[in-house]
Every structure is written in C-alpha cells, then in structure tokens.
PLY file of the C-alpha trace (Angstrom):
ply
format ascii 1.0
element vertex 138
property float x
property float y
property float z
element edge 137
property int vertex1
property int vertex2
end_header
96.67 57.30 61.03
96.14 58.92 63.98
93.93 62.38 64.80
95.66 64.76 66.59
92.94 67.30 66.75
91.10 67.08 69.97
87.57 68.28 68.59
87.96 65.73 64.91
89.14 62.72 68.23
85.59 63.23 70.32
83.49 63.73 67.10
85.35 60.17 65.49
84.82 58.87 69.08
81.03 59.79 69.30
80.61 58.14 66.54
82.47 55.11 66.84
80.80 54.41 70.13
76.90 54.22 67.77
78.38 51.59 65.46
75.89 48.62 65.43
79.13 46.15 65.87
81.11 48.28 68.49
77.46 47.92 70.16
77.25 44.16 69.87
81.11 43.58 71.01
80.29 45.72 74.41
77.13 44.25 74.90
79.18 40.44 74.86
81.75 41.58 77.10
79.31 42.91 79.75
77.02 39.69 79.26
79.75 37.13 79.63
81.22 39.00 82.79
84.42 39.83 80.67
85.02 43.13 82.55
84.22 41.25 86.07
86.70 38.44 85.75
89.43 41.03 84.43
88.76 44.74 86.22
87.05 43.97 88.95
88.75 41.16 90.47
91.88 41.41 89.69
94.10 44.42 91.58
97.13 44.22 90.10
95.21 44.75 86.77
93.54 47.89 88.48
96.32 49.39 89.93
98.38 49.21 86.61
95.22 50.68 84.61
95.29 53.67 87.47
98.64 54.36 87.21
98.43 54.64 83.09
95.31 57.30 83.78
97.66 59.07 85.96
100.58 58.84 83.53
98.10 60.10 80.74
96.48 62.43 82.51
99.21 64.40 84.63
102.42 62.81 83.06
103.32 61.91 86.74
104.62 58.19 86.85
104.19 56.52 90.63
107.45 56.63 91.82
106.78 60.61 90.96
103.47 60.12 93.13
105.17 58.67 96.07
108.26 60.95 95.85
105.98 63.94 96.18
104.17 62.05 99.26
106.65 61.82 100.93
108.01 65.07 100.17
105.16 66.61 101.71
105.32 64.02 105.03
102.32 62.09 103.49
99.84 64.90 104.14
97.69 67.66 101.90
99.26 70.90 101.31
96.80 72.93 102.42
95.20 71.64 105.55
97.92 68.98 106.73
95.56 66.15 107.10
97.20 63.06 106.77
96.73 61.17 104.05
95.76 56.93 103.89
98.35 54.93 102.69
96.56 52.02 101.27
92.37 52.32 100.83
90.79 49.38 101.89
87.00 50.52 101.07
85.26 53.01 98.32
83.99 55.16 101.80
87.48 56.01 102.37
88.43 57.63 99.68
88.27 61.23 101.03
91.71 60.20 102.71
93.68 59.17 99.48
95.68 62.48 97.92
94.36 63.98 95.40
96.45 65.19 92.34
96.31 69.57 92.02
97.04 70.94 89.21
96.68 74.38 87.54
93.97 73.49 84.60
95.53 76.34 82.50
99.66 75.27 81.97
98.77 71.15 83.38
101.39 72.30 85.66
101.31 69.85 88.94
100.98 72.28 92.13
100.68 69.11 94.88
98.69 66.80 96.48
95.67 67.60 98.27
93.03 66.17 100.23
89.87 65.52 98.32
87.86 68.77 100.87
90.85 70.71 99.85
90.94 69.92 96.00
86.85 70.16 96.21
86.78 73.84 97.55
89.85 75.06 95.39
87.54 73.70 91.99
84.61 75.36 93.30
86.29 78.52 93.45
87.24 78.37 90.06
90.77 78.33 91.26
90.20 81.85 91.91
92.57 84.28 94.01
90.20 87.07 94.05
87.42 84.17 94.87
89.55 83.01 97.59
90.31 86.05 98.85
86.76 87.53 99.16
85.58 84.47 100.74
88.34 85.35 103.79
87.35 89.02 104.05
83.53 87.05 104.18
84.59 85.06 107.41
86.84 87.93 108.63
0 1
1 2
2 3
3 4
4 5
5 6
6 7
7 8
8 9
9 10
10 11
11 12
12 13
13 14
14 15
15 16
16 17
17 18
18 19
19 20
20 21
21 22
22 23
23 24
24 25
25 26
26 27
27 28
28 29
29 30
30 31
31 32
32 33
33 34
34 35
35 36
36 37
37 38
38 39
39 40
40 41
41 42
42 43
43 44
44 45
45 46
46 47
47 48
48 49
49 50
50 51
51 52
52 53
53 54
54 55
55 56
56 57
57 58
58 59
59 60
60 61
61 62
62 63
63 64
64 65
65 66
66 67
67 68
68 69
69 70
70 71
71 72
72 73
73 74
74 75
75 76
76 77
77 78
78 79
79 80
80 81
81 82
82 83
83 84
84 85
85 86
86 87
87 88
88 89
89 90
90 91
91 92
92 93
93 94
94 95
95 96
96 97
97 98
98 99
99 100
100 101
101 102
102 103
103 104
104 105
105 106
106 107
107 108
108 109
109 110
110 111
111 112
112 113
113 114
114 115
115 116
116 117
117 118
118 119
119 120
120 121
121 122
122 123
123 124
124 125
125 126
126 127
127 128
128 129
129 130
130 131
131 132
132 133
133 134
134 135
135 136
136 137
C-alpha cells in the first residue's frame, strides 16, 4: 500500500531512513564500494538514472529534451548562449541546459542556461521583481 499524501511520504521516509537495519544495509553498500562499482563507473547506468529524475521530476522523457533543443537551435531562451552538447567535466556544467519551469502549474517554459535559470529563481520568478530591477539599471 502505497501513501499518496506528500506530508504522511516524508514523515514515513524520515523515519525509515533512522531504522537501525536500513542503517546497517547503507553502511555495507558504502563500505564494500557497492555504489562505486555501479554509479560511479558505469555511464550508461548514470545516464538512465538521470533521465528517470527528469521523467519524475518534469514528466519530460529525452527525446522531449532533445526535441526542445533543438527547437530552440541548441541555445537558452533568454540570453542565446549556446548550449554543450556532451559535458566532459563537473566544471562545465554551467553550459548544459537547464530545465525552466513555472514552480506553481509544473508547467515546462524552456531551457535555460544555468546564469539564466539562477537569476530567474532568485527573483522569485517575479515580474514586478524583474521589472524593478530594469527600471534599477535604466
């Protein structure tokens, strides 16, 4: 039996997480190098476990990801900077498009570049924020 409510889901989880053998279990996996020999160096096992985030997350399945992409001539809809195709290093990161999305409906606006996503979240996704921060700069 599942729970559906969100609040009764963290509380169970909270809980769950302090039980002496859910404890023990983790403890052996990260001991053994469990998570190492599966996460870490395997990338076709990472890149299927990022795709299922994105799937739960946004309900956007790759081939939705890339159609969008392209749609938008692989660049952020705000500022146009291009976006990296494939990330070869953590530091690079700040080039890979980041899913937008208004945080009241879920509904997906487009992809943006992580500066672009940033500054949008720190103005609370704001109009009038936006705006007074242009009559600021005039």
């Amino acid at each position: 039996m599942g729970i559906k409510n969100k609040e009764d889901r963290a509380k169970y989880d909270k809980e769950y997480r302090k039980r002496p053998d859910v404890i023990k279990r983790a403890r052996e996996r990260t001991e053994s190098g469990y998570w190492n020999e599966i996460y870490r160096n395997n990338a076709q096992y990472r890149e299927k476990h990022k795709w299922a985030g994105v799937k739960r997350r946004y309900g956007l399945e790759k081939e939705d990801f890339e159609r969008m992409r392209d749609e938008q001539e692989n660049k952020c809809k705000i500022c146009d900077m291009e976006f990296m195709r494939e990330l070869l290093e953590m530091k690079e990161r700040q080039y890979a498009p980041n899913i937008d999305h208004c945080h009241d409906s879920g509904k997906i606006r487009g992809l943006l570049c992580n500066n672009c996503n940033t500054g949008l979240g720190l103005f609370k996704d704001s109009k009038k924020n936006l705006q007074s921060a242009i009559d600021y700069l005039g």
